[in-house]
C-alpha positions as CSV (number, residue, x, y, z in Angstrom):
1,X,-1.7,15.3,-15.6
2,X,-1.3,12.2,-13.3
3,X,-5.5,12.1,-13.3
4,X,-5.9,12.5,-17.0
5,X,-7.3,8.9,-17.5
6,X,-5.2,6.6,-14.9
7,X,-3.5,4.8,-17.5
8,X,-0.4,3.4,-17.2
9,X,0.9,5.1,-20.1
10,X,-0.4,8.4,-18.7
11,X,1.8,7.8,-15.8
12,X,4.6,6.5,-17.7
13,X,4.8,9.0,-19.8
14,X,5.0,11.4,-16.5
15,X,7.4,9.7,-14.9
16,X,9.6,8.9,-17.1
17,X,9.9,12.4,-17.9
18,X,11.3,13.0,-14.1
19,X,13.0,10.0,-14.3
20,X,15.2,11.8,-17.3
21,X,15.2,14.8,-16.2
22,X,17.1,13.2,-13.0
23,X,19.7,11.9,-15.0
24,X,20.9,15.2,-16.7
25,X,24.4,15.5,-14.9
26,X,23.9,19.5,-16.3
27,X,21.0,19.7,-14.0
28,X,21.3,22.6,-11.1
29,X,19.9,22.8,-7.8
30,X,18.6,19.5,-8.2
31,X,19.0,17.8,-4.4
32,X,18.0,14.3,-5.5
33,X,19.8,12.3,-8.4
34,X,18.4,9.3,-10.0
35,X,21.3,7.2,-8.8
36,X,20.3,7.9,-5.3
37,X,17.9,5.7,-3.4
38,X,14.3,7.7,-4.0
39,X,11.0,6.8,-1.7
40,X,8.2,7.6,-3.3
41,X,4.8,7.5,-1.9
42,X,1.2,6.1,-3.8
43,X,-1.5,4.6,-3.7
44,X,-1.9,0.8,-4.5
45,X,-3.4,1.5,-8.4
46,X,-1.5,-1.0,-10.4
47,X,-0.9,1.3,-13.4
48,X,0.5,3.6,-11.2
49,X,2.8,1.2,-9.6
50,X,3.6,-0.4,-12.9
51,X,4.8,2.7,-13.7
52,X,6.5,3.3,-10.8
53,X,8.5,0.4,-11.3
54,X,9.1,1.3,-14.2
55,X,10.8,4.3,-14.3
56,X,12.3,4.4,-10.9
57,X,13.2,0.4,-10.6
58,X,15.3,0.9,-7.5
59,X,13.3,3.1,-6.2
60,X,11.7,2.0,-2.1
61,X,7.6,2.7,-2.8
62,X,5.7,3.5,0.1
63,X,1.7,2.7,0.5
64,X,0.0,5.3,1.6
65,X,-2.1,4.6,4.4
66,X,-5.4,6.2,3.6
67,X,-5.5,5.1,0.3
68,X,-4.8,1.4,1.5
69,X,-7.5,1.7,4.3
70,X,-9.9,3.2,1.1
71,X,-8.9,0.1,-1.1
72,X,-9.6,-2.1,2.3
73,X,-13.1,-0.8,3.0
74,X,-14.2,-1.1,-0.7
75,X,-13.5,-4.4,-1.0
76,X,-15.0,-5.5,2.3
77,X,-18.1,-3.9,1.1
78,X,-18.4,-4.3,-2.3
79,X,-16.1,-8.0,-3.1
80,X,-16.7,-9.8,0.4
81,X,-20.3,-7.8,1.4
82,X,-19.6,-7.2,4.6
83,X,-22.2,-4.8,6.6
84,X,-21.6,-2.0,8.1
85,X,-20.6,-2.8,11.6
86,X,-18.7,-5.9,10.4
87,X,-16.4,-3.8,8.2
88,X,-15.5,-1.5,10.9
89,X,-14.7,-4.3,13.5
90,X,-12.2,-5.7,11.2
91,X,-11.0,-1.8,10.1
92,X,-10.4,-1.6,14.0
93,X,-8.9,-5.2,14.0
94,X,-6.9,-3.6,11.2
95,X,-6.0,-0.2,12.1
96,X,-6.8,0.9,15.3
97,X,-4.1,3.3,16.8
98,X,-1.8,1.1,19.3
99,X,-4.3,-2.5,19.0
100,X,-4.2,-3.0,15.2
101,X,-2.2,-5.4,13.2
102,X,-0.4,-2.7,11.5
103,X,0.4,-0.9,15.0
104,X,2.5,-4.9,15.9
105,X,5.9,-4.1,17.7
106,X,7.5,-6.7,16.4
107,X,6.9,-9.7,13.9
108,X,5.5,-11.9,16.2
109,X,2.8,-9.7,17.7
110,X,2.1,-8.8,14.0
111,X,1.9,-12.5,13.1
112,X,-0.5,-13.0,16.4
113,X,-3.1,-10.5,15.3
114,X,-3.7,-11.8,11.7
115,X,-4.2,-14.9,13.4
116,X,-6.2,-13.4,15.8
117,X,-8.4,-11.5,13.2
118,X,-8.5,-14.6,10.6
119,X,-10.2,-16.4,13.7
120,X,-12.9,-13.9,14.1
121,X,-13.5,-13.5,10.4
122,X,-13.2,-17.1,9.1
123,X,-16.5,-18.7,9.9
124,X,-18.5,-16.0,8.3
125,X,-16.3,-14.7,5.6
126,X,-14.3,-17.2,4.4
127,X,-13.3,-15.1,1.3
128,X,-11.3,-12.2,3.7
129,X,-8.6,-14.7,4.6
130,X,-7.8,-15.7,1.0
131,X,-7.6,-11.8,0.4
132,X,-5.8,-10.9,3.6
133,X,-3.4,-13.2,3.0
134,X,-2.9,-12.6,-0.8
135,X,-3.3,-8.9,-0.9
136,X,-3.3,-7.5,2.1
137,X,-0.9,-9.0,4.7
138,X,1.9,-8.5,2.9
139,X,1.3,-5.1,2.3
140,X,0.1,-4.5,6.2
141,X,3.7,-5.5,7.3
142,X,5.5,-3.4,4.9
143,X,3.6,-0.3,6.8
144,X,4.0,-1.4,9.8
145,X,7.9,-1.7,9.1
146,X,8.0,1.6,7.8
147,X,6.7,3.8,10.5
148,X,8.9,1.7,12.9
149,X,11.7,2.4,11.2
């Protein structure tokens, strides 16, 4: 159903039929309620968030890593260019268990590592910073809080 045709009235649709369907005070053996704060897990597809939004406003949405790291290497390959072994120093610079700037203890280390990897990447791709900084940063700290939380 969700996969029909990726429209945002396909998922609409969908979720506003759980969202509903939560509501119904009649429903049994139901453990979560509409009221009550939902997480919900996606990828970054704006018709699917929009949706998401939507029907669950107050719900806390969660990106899911291997659909962000998916959406990352795409666009470093097929929006910036990048080759090969570029694109996987910045996934690293990105990613990597413990040393990337998604794995930051706190919000200073995280703030030292996008500076750290805008350094390495600003003289030949100019582009990734205004993209890092519009699209991804924001979305690499919101991870990062989450699985330190």
């Amino acid at each position: 159903m969700l996969h029909k045709d990726a429209t945002y009235a396909t998922y609409m649709s969908f979720l506003d039929k759980i969202s509903t369907k939560l509501d119904n005070p009649n429903i049994e053996n139901v453990e979560v309620r509409h009221s009550e704060q939902i997480t919900i897990g996606s990828d970054d597809e704006k018709a699917l968030t929009k949706a998401i939004d939507h029907a669950f406003p107050n719900a806390r949405r969660l990106l899911c890593t291997k659909h962000l790291k998916g959406n990352v290497k795409h666009h470093l390959q097929n929006k910036i260019g990048m080759e090969k072994c570029e694109r996987d120093l910045i996934m690293t610079d990105l990613f990597k268990n413990g040393r990337g700037v998604v794995d930051a203890n706190s919000s200073i280390e995280f703030e030292e590592r996008s500076a750290q990897l805008l350094k390495h990447t600003e003289i030949k791709f100019p582009s990734f910073k205004n993209y890092y900084e519009k699209h991804l940063k924001l979305k690499l700290h919101d991870l990062r809080s989450n699985t330190k939380t």
